[in-house]
C-alpha positions as a printed Julia matrix, in Angstrom:
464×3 Matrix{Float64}:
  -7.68    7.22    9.52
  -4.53    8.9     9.25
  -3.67   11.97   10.47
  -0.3    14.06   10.03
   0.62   16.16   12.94
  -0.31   19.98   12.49
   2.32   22.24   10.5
   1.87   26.06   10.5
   3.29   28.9     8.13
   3.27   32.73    8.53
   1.88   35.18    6.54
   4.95   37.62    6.34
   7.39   36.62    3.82
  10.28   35.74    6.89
   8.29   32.59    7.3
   6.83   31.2    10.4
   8.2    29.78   13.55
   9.27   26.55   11.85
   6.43   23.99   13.09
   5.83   21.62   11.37
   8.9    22.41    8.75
   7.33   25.22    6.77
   9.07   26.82    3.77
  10.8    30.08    4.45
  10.44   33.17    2.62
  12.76   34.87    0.91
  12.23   38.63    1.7
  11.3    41.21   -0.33
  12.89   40.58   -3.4
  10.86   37.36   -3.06
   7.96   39.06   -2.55
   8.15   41.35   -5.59
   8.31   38.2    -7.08
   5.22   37.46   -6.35
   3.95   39.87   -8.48
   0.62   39.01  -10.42
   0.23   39.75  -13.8
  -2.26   42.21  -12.78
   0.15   43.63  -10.47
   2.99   43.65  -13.33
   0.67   45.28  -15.81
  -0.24   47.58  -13.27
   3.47   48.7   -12.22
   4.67   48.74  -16.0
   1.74   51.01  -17.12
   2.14   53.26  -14.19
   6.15   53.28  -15.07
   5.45   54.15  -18.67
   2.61   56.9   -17.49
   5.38   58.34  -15.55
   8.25   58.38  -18.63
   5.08   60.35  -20.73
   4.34   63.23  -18.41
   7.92   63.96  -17.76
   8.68   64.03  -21.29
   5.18   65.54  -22.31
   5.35   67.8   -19.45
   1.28   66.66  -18.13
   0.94   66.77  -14.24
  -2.2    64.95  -14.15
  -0.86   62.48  -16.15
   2.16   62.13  -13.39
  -0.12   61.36  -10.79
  -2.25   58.48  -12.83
   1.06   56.66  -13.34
   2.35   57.18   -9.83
  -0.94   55.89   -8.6
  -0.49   52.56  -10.87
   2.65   52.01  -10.26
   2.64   52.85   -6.3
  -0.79   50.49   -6.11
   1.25   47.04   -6.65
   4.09   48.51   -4.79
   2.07   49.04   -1.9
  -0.15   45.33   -2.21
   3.36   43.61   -1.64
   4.39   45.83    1.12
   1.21   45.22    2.98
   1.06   41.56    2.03
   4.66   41.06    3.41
   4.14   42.9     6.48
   1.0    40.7     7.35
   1.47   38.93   10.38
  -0.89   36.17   10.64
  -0.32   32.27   11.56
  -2.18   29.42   10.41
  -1.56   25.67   10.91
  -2.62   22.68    8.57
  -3.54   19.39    9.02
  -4.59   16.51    6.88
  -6.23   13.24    8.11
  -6.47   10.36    5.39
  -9.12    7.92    5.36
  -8.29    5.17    4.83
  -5.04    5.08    4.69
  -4.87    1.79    2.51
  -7.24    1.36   -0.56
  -7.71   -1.4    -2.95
  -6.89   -0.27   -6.22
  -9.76    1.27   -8.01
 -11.46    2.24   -4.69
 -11.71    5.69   -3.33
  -9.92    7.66   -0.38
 -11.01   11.1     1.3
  -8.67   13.27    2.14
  -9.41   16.04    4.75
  -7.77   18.96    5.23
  -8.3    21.48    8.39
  -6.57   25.3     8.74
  -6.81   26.85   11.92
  -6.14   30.82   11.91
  -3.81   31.11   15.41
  -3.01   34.83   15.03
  -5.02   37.75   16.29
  -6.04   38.79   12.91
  -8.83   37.71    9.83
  -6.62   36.4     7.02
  -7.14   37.59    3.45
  -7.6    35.78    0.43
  -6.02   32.15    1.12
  -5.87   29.49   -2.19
  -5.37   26.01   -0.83
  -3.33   23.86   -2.95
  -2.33   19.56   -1.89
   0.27   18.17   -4.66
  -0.81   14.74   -4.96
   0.93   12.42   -8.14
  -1.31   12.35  -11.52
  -2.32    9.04  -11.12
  -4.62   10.39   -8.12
  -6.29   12.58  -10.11
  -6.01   16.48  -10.77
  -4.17   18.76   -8.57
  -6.87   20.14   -5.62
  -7.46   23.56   -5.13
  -9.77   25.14   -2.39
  -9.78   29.26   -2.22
 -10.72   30.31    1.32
 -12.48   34.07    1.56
 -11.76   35.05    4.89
 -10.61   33.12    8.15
 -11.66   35.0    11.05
  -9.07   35.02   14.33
  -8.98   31.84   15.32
 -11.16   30.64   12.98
 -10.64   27.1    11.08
 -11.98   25.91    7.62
 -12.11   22.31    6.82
 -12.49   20.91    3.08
 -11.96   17.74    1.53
 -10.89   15.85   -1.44
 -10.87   12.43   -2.92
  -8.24   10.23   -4.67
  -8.3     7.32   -6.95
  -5.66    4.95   -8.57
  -6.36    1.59  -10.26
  -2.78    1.26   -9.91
  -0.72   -0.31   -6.96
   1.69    1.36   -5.04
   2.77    3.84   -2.07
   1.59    7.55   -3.33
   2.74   10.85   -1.18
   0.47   13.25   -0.5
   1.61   16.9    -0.3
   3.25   19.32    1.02
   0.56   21.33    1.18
   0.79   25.09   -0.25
  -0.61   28.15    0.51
  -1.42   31.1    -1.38
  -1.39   34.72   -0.41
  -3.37   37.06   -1.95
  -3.93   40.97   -1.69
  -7.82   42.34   -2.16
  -6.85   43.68   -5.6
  -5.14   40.93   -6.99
  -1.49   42.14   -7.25
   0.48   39.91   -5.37
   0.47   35.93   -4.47
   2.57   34.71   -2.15
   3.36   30.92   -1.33
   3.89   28.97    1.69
   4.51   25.62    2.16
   4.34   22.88    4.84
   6.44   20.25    4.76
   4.09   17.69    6.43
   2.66   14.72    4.45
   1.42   11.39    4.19
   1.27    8.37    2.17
  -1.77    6.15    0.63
  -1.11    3.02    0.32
  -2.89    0.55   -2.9
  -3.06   -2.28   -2.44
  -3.93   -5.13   -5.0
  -7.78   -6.05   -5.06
  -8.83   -8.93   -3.5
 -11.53  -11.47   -4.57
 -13.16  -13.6    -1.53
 -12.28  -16.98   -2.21
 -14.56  -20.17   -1.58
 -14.53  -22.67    1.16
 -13.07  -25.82   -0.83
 -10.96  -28.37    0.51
  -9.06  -31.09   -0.54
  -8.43  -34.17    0.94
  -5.76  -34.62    3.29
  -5.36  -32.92    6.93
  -7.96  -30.51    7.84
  -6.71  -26.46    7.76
  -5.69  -24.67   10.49
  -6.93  -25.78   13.95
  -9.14  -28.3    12.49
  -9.41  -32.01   13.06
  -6.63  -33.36   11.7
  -4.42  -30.63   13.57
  -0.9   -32.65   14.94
   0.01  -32.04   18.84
   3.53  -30.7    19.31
   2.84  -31.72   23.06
   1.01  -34.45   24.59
   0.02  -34.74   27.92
  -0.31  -38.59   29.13
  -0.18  -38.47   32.5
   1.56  -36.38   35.63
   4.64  -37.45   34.82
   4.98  -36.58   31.22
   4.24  -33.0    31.05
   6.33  -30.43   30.44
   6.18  -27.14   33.26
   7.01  -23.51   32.45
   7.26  -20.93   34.73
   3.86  -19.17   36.1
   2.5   -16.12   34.01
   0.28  -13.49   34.88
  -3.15  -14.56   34.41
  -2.02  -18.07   33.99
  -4.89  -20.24   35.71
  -4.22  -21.15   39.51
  -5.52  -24.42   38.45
  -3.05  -25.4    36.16
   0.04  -24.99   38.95
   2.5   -28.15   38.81
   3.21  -28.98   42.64
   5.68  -31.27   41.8
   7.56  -29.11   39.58
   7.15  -25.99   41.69
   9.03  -27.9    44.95
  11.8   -28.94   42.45
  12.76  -25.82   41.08
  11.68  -23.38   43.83
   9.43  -21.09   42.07
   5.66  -21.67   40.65
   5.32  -23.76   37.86
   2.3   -24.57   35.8
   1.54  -27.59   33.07
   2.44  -26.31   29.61
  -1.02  -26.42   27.35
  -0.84  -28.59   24.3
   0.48  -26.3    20.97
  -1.39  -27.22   18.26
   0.97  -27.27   14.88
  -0.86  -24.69   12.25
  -1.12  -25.31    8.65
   1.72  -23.19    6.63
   1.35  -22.4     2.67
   3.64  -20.63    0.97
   2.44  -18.52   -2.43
   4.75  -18.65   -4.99
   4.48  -15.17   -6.89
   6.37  -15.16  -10.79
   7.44  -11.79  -10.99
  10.02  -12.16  -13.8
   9.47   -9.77  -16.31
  10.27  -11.74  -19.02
   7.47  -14.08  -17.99
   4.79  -11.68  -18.6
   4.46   -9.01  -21.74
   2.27   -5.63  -21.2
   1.4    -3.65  -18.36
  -1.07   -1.88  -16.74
  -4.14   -2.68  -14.39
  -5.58   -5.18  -16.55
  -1.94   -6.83  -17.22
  -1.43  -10.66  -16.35
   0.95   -9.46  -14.12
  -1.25   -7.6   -12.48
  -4.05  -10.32  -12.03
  -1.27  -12.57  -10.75
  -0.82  -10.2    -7.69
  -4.1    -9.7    -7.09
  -4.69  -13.71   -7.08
  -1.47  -14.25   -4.77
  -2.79  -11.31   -2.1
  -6.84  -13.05   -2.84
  -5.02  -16.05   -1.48
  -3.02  -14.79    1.18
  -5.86  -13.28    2.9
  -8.28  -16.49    2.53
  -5.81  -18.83    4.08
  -4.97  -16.35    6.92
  -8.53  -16.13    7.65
  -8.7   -20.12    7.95
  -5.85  -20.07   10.26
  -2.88  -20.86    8.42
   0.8   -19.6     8.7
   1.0   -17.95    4.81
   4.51  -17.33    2.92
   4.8   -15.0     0.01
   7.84  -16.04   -1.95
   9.09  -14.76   -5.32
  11.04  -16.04   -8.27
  13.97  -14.46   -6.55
  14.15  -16.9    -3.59
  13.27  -14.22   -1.22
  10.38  -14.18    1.26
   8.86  -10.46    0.77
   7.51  -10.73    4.66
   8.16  -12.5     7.65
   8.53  -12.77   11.43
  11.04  -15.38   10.91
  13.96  -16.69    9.16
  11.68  -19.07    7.2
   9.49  -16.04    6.38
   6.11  -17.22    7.74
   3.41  -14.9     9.12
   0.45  -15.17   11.06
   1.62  -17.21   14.04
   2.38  -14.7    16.46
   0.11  -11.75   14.64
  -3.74  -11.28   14.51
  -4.87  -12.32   11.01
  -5.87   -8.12   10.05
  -2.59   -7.36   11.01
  -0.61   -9.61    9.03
  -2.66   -9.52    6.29
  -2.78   -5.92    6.37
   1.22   -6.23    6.41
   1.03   -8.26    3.08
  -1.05   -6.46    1.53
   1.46   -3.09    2.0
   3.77   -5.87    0.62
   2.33   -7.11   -2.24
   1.28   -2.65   -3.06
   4.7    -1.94   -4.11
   6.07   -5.36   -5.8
   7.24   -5.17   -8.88
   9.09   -7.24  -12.09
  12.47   -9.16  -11.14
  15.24   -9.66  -13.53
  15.21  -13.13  -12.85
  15.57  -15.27  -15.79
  14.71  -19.04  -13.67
  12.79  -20.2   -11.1
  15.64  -22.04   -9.28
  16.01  -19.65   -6.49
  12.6   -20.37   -5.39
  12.98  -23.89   -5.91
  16.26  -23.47   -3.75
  13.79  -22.23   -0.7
  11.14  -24.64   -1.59
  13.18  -27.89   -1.28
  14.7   -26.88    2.08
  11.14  -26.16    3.59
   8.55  -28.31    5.38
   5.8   -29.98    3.81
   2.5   -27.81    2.97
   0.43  -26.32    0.68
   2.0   -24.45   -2.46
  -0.01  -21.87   -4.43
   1.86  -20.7    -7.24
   0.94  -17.84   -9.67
   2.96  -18.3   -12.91
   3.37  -16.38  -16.26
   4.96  -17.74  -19.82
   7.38  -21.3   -18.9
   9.92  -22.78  -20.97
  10.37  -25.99  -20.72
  13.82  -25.84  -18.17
  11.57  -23.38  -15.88
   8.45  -25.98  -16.41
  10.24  -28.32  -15.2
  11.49  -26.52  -12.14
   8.37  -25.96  -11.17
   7.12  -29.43  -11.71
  10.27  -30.11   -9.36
   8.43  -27.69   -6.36
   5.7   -30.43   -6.15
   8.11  -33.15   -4.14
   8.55  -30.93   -1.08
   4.76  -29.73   -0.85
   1.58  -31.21    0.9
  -0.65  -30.21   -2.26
   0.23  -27.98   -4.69
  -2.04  -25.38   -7.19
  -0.59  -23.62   -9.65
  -2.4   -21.02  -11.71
  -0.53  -20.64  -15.42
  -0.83  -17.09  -17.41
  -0.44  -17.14  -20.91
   0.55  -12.8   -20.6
   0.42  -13.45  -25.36
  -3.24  -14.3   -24.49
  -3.68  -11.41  -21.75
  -1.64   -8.85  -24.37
  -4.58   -9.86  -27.21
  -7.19  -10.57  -25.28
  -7.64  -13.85  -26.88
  -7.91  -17.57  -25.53
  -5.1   -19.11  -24.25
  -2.71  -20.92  -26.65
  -0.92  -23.91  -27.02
   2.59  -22.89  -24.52
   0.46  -22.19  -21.82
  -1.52  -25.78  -22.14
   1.91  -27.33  -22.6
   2.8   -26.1   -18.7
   0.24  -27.04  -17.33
   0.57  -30.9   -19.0
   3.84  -30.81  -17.67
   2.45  -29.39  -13.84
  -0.43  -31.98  -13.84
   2.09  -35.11  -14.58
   3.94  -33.96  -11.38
   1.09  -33.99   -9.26
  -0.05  -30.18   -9.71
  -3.26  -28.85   -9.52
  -2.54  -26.73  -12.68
  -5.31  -24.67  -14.0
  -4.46  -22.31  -17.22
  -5.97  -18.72  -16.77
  -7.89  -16.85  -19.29
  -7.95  -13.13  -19.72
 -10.45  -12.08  -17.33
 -11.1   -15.23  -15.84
 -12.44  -15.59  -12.05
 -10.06  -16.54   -9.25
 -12.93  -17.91   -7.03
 -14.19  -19.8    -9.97
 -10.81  -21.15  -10.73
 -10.28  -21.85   -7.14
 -13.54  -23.75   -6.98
 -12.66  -25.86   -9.86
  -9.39  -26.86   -8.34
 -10.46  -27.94   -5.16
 -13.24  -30.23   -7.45
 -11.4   -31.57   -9.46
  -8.62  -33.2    -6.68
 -11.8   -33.98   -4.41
 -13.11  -36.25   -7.86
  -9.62  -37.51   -8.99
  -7.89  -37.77   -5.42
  -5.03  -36.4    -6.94
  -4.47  -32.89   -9.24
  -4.58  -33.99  -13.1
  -5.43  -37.61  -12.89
  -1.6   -37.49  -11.01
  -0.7   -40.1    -8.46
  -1.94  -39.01   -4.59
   0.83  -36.7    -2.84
   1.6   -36.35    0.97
  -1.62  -35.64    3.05
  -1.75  -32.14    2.85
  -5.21  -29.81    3.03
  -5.98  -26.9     2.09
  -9.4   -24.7     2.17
């Protein structure tokens, strides 16, 4: 959970003592201001009582409108001159959501002065695609006293939302007067795309991650042909290089072998002129949820994973190639993605050369590419991508088909001709369709053919 640090307001209209970056009040002018419409009915009727029993010449009625009109007068007076403290916090739980899943939001106010509070309305601003604007209205908060409530939020959209400041209300027993404070403290949900677990296939080639087919960067033959490094805490005793250690003066111990991990880079389309419509059941959208489905299976099988855009750029990454998950644990950099992937949005790319740019100049390994509509000078960039890559799966989206609902059309089966004859794994999507199921059938059908489409065999690259 997340929790923002406490912020406190006072009850008198000067404001508090500035924890936590409350508002400030504006006297009393601003606390006439924050006259009800009780409280204005109240001081106009009194007003106009007062105007009739001078001009009518009726004492009793002179004392009913000095008593409606003094009433209000008096709320504010006593409201402003209220001295009481409170402090807010808000923890958020979690603090990153799939999209479509729920979040609780907790709120605590502690009453730190040395008298009850009044009447106290509760109110978080949180944007519309949360849900409705929470309100809580709190009786009475004894001396220090705290109340707790609690809200949740929803969005089947992605991206970073603010929540708060958080307000409170002021009210007088009778109704006449509201005041408003409000902290400045707040915090941010993240949502993220939703994820689909993917299956276990594999095509031929080197095995993922640490597996059997795993290359040495070092090899240890014999005494002579390894490779010291100074001694590290907690480095075994066993491992100490005598020979080494004499030579340069200082402990040395034998280097352990590095295994070489698996990279694959996920090529995400995000031009918008590839993909037509919007919302959370877009093409688009599916295409980032498949390229973050896919980032997070292939960090859990212990490969180095890419995100790359039509823009050239890697969105994330520990170095200048833009790889993650060599240094970090796997929750961590996926979690990093994922805050990624929450806020991408359309390019105004036209091409995919940019990409192919990065692509050309990388190593070998898998490519899994998430495409919308192709010409044919983009399909045949991307058919390009293929020479550089280990094996290579691209997913096509047809975003006419998506907009209608509809089966996918002729362009889209055009692509992925054109992806298969260069050696892609090229699978057209359908509106709705599965991303494990999709993934299962490509891992099939290169196990059966030994090469994506019926294609000739690439370099020996796996993938699971």
């Amino acid at each position: 959970m997340a929790a923002s640090g406490p912020a406190a307001a006072d009850g008198a209209g000067t404001g508090g003592d500035g924890r936590g970056g409350e508002s400030r009040g504006g006297g009393v002018r601003a606390a006439l201001d924050g006259l009800t419409t009780r409280g204005r009915s109240f001081l106009a009727a009194g007003v106009a009582a007062v105007i009739c029993a001078y001009v009518l010449g009726q004492g009793d009625l002179l004392r009913v409108g000095l008593l409606l009109a003094v009433l209000p007068l008096v709320c504010v007076v006593v409201l402003y001159r209220t001295r009481y403290r409170v402090v807010a916090g808000r923890r958020l739980g979690p603090q990153r959501v799939p999209a479509g899943a729920e979040a609780r939001v907790h709120l605590r106010m502690d009453n730190v002065s040395r008298l009850p509070t009044g009447l106290l309305m509760l109110q978080d601003h949180v944007p519309y695609v949360l849900g409705p604007r929470p309100r809580f209205v709190l009786d009475r908060v004894e001396a220090g006293g705290r109340r707790e409530v609690s809200y949740r939020v929803r969005s089947d959209l992605r991206g970073r939302y603010p929540l708060g400041p958080l307000q409170l209300r002021l009210n007088d027993p009778f109704g006449m007067c509201e005041l408003t404070r409000s902290f400045s403290a707040y915090d941010t949900l993240t949502v993220v795309p939703r994820t689909e677990p993917l299956p276990p296939v594999r095509l031929a080639g080197d095995a993922p991650g640490y597996g059997d087919g795993r290359q040495r960067a070092l090899a240890v033959a014999g005494d002579d042909d390894v490779i010291p490094r100074e001694y590290r805490y907690g480095d075994d005793l066993r491992r100490v290089h005598w020979r080494s250690t004499a030579r340069y003066g200082e402990l040395m111990v034998r280097r352990e072998e590095q295994p070489h991990r698996a990279r694959c880079t996920v090529l995400l389309d995000t031009r918008a002129v590839a993909y037509q419509g919007g919302g959370p059941d877009s093409a688009f959208e599916w295409a980032v949820a498949g390229a973050a489905s896919v980032l997070v299976h292939m960090l859990e099988r212990g490969f180095e994973v890419r995100l790359l855009t039509d823009t050239g750029g890697a969105l994330l990454g520990e170095g200048s190639d833009g790889f993650v998950g060599a240094t970090q644990d796997s929750a961590d950099a996926a979690g990093l993605l994922m805050d990624t992937l929450a806020v991408v949005d359309h390019s105004d790319g036209l091409g995919l050369s940019r990409a192919y740019d990065v692509l050309r100049l990388g190593s070998e390994g898998l490519l899994v590419a998430f495409v919308g509509d192709l010409d044919e000078e983009e399909a045949a960039v991307a058919a390009r991508m293929r020479q550089r890559s280990g094996a290579a799966v691209a997913f096509v989206l047809d975003s006419g088909a998506w907009l209608s609902g509809g089966a996918v059309p002729g362009p889209a089966e055009d692509s992925v001709r054109r992806l298969r004859e260069a050696g892609w794994t090229a699978l057209a999507v359908a509106p709705g369709a599965s991303l494990a199921e999709l993934w299962r059938y490509a891992g099939h059908t290169r196990m059966e053919s030994g090469a994506p489409g019926g294609g000739t065999t690439g370099s020996s690259g796996g993938w699971s």
